[in-house]
C-alpha positions as CSV (number, residue, x, y, z in Angstrom):
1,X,0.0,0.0,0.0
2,X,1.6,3.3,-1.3
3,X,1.5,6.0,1.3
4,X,2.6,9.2,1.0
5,X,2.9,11.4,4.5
6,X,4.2,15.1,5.1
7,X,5.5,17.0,7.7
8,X,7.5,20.1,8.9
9,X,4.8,22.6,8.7
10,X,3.7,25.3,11.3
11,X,3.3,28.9,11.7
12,X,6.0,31.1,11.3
13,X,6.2,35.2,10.9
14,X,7.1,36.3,7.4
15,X,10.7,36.5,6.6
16,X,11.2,33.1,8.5
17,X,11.7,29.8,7.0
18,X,10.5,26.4,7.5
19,X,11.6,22.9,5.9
20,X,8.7,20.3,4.5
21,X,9.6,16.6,4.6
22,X,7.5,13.8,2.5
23,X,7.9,10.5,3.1
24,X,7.1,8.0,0.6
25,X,6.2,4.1,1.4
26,X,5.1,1.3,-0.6
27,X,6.8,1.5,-3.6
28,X,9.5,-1.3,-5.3
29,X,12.2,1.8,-6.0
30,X,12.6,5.6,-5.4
31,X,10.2,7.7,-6.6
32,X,10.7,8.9,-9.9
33,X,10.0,12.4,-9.3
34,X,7.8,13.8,-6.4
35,X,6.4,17.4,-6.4
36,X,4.9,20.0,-3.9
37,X,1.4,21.7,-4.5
38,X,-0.2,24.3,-2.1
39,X,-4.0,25.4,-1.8
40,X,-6.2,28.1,-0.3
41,X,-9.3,27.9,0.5
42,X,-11.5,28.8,-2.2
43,X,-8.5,28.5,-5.3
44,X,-7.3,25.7,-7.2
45,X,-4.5,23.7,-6.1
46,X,-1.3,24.7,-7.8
47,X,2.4,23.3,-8.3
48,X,5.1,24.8,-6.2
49,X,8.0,22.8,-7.0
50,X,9.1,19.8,-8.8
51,X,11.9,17.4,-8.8
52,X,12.3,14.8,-11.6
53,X,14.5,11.9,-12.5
54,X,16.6,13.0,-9.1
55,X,18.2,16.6,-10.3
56,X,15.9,18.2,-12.5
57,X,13.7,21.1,-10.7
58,X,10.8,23.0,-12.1
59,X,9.9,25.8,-9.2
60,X,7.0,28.3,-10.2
61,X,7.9,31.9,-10.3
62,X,6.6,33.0,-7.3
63,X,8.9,30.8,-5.5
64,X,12.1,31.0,-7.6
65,X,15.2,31.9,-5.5
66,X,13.3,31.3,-2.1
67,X,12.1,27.5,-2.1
68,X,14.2,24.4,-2.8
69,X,13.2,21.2,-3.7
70,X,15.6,18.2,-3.1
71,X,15.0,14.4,-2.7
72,X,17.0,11.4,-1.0
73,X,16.4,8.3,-2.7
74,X,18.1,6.2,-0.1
75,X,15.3,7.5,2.1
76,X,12.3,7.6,-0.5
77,X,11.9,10.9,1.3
78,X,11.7,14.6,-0.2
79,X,11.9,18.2,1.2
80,X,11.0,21.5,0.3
81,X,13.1,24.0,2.1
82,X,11.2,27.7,2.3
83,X,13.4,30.9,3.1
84,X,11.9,33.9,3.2
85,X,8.6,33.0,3.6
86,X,5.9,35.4,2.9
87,X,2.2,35.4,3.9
88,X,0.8,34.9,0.3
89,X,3.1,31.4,0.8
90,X,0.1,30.5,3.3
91,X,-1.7,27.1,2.6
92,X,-2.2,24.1,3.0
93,X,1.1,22.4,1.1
94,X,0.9,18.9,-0.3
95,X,3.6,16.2,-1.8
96,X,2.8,14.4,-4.5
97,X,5.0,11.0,-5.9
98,X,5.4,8.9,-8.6
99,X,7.2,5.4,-9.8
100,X,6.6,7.0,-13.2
101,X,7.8,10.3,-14.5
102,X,6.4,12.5,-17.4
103,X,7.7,13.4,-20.8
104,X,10.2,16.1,-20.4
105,X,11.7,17.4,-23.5
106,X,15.1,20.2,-24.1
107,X,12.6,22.0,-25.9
108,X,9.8,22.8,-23.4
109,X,10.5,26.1,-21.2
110,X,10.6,26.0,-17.5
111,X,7.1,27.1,-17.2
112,X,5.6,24.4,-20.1
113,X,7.8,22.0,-17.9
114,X,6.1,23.2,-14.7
115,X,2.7,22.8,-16.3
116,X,3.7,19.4,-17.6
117,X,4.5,17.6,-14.3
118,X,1.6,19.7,-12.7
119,X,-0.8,17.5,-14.8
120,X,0.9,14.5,-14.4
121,X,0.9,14.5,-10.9
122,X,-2.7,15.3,-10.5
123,X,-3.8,11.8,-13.1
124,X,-1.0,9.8,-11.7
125,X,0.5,11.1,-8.6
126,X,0.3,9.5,-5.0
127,X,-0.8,12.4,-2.6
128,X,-0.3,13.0,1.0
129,X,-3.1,14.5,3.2
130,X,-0.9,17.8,3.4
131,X,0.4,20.3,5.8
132,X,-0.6,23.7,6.7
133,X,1.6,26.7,6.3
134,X,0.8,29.5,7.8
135,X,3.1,33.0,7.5
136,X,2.0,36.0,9.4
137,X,3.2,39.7,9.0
């Protein structure tokens, strides 16, 4: 049975950091590439950062320079470390993973990349029940 659980998240004041941890059980190898969404109430969910086939990351622009994404496959485990956190960076932040990864060509631009693995992981992903984020002024 695949499960996929997160943690590391809190409430911290804005300027502050905080580091998300997934945890990823129940499959035969590493996951292929895992990902990090966040929602608001009331807004679709939408992709924060990716990490594919162990060193490629996709990060959408509001994030860029402040969040990294990394993975350890020896621990089937992922993080998302957040500097600099501000309060539009509340939400409720889930991981996603996959045995599988999507098409990713030289071609596509980091954005069409993003998009890509956004819609993968939502038609093929294993989720987590997520963890809340919450970054006051």
């Amino acid at each position: 049975q695949v499960q996929v659980v997160e943690s590391g998240g809190g409430s911290v004041q804005a300027g502050g950091s905080l580091k998300l941890s997934c945890q990823v059980s129940g499959y035969t190898y590493e996951p292929n590439c895992m990902g990090w969404f966040r929602q608001v109430p009331g807004k679709k969910r939408e992709g924060v950062a990716h990490i594919y086939a162990g060193g490629y990351k996709f990060y959408a622009d509001s994030v860029k320079g402040r969040f990294t994404i990394s993975q350890d496959n020896a621990k089937s485990a992922g993080y998302l470390q957040m500097n600099n956190l501000k309060p539009e960076d509340t939400g409720m932040y889930y991981c996603a993973a996959a045995r599988r990864g999507p098409v990713i060509t030289s071609h596509m631009t980091a954005t069409e990349a993003l998009r890509v693995m956004n819609t993968f992981f939502e038609e093929s992903g294993d989720w987590g029940q997520g963890t809340q984020v919450t970054v006051s002024t």
